[in-house]
Steps between C-alpha positions, in 0.01 A plus 500: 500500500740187533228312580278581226813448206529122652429305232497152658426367852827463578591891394201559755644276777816647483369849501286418817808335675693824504254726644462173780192477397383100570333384233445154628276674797133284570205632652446353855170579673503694837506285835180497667273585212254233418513212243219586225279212495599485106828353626339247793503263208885559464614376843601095567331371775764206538795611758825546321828645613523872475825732430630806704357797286142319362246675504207296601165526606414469861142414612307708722173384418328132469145426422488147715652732776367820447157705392600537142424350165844498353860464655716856554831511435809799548788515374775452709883374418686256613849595668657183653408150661516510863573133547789304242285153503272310275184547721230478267343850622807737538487845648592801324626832595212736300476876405140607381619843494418606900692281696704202487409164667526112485186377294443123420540304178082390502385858503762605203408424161746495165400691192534265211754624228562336133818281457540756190734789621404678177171603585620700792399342799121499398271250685329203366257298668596165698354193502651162715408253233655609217673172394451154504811462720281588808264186458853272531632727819146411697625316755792819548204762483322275798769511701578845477138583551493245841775710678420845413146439645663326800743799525206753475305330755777606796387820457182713563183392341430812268852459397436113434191628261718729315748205397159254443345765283816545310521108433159465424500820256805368310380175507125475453328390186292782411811689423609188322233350329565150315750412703484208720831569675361787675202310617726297631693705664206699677363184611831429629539870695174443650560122624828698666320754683244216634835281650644807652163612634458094688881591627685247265792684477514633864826315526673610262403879534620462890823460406548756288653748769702695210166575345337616785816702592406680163130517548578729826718746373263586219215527745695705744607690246170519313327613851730787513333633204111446639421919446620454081197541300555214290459256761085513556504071577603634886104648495287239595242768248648353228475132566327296256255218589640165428526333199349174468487440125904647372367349107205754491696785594807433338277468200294783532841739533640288184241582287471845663908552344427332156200788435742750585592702217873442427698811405870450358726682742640811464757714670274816400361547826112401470261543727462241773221449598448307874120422593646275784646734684229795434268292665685487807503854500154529475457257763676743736306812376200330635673455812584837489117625468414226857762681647359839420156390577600416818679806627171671369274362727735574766454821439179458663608456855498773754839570555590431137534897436788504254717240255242559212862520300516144469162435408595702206834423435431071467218626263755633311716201499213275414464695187868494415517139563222437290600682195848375546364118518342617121842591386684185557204383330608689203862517498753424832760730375210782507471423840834508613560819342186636722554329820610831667203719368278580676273664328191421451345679116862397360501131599124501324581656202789208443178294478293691281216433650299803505218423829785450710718810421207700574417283864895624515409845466204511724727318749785783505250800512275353723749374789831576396787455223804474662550187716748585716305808602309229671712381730836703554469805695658836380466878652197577575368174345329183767385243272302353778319853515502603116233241390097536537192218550358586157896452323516093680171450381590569165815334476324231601268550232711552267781207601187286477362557164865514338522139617219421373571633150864277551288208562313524188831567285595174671191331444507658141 
């Protein structure tokens, strides 16, 4: 009632501060949820310092590293620097929610904020040529860019992309049209690259033993963490040929970000949707269905009597995977909220699509609902003797022609 006879903000303020409420409180997103592509346009791709208690983004996916379109990013935040130097790629002490681990500074990214405090943190979007200071700090912006390409290059050669792509990105002209410093500068990250590929700096980088000191704890540490799901570059699967033209691609993705459709953000949670990392999911649902395949015509051998259980059970898994890789599609937060059910119809109906709720259907009446019942025993229950021929044929059938229905929502 207090609250409602305030008759300024500061009446409010004062009522809120005695029942400790805090009415300074911001909405932070939760660790380990993806970055909604609305907000890839947010994030500075030059390296800057970061602060114990930033949240950042942290990249998981690259397109020049990866089988994806666009980049993927998760929040994460930053906790402390491991090392109290001025290397140009610090480490960082992470939390993205799980786990905490050292992370490096090329695969963290800064959300851009306004220099206005009144507008409540909201994000603007960054450009590196706003001014015509930067055309009289040239020969600063060259050097800069010479060692942090020389720096990148002690370390692996996906990691040296990721710091090349970054330059290029902030640097190239299609994202700054009209403006010959940038062609200059490109030019000049290119020539660069070419000196350190003939081994003009070999010298130099030889002697960096503090560097290199660096470079090995992050891999060691970085190793460590081969099983986490984020880190797919490990698979050779996801290798991407090589480049040889960087100015068509880096193009192609720049003009692929400018038709975007630019939302203003909002802490109102929205639905986020994440193609990117749908389509990996999808990628493994077809794995899935090999996998199943496979075990079926096993099945065929002599003293293959039993195990018909699995033949069903990665049917089922196909299918979950599949629908699942639709609802990142949609919305990632959909998706999280689903990734422990397991149930077939309910996952479909999140997708409204009405052919594969009833494939769904068929799928649980015809072989069986429960998954689990697949595969863990109970009394009186085998799953290696509960399942028939006719039910692996038709989760096969069934698995099959629900990924084919995914494929044309994907295609769609």
């Amino acid at each position: 009632m207090r609250l409602l006879e305030s008759e300024t903000d500061e009446e409010m303020n004062k009522v809120l501060s005695g029942l400790k409420l805090n009415v300074d409180a911001k909405w932070e997103p939760e660790l380990g949820s993806y970055v909604p592509e609305d907000l890839h346009d947010y994030l500075e791709n030059t390296i800057y310092e970061m602060q114990p208690g930033e949240i950042v983004a942290l990249e998981v996916r690259n397109p020049a590293l990866h089988s994806v379109d666009d980049y993927v990013y998760i929040y994460v935040r930053i906790l402390k620097k491991k090392f109290e130097d001025r290397n140009l790629f610090p480490i960082y002490d992470i939390d993205n929610g799980s786990i905490i681990y050292p992370e490096i500074a090329f695969k963290l990214y800064r959300f851009v904020t306004t220099n206005d405090t009144t507008l409540s943190n909201e994000l603007e979007r960054y450009t590196d040529l706003q001014s015509e200071t930067y055309q009289h700090r040239k020969g600063k912006i060259f050097e800069e860019i010479k060692l942090t390409l020389i720096e990148a290059w002690k370390y692996e050669p996906n990691d040296f992309k990721r710091v090349k792509y970054r330059l290029l990105l902030n640097w190239h002209p299609d994202k700054h049209p009209n403006n010959l410093l940038a062609t200059e500068v490109t030019q000049f990250i290119l020539e660069i690259i070419r000196r350190l590929k003939r081994g003009e700096f070999d010298e130099y980088i030889r002697n960096c033993t503090e560097s290199f000191s660096r470079r090995n704890f992050y891999y060691r540490h970085r190793d460590d963490r081969r099983d986490d799901v984020y880190y797919g570059e490990h698979n050779d699967a996801f290798a991407q040929p090589m480049r040889e033209n960087d100015d068509e691609w880096i193009s192609g993705y720049i003009y692929r970000r400018r038709q975007r459709r630019r939302k203003k953000y909002s802490v109102k949670l929205q639905p986020n949707p994440q193609p990117q990392v749908g389509k990996i999911w999808f990628e493994q649902a077809k794995y899935n269905m090999k996998a199943a395949l496979v075990e079926k015509e096993r099945c065929v051998l002599p003293n293959w009597n039993n195990g018909l259980n699995w033949i069903c059970f990665k049917c089922h898994v196909t299918i979950e995977t599949s629908l699942k890789s639709l609802m990142y599609r949609q919305d990632a937060h959909k998706a999280g909220d689903n990734r422990n059910n397991h149930d077939l119809v309910s996952l479909s109906h999140y997708l409204s699509i009405p052919e594969l709720t009833e494939a769904c259907r068929r799928f649980s009446s015809e072989v069986f609902h429960y998954r689990d019942y697949m595969i863990y025993p109970s009394a009186g229950h085998v799953p290696g003797l509960a399942f028939t021929s006719k039910q692996a044929e038709g989760a096969c059938r069934i698995a099959q022609e629900i990924i084919e229905l995914c494929d044309e929502q994907w295609g769609s």
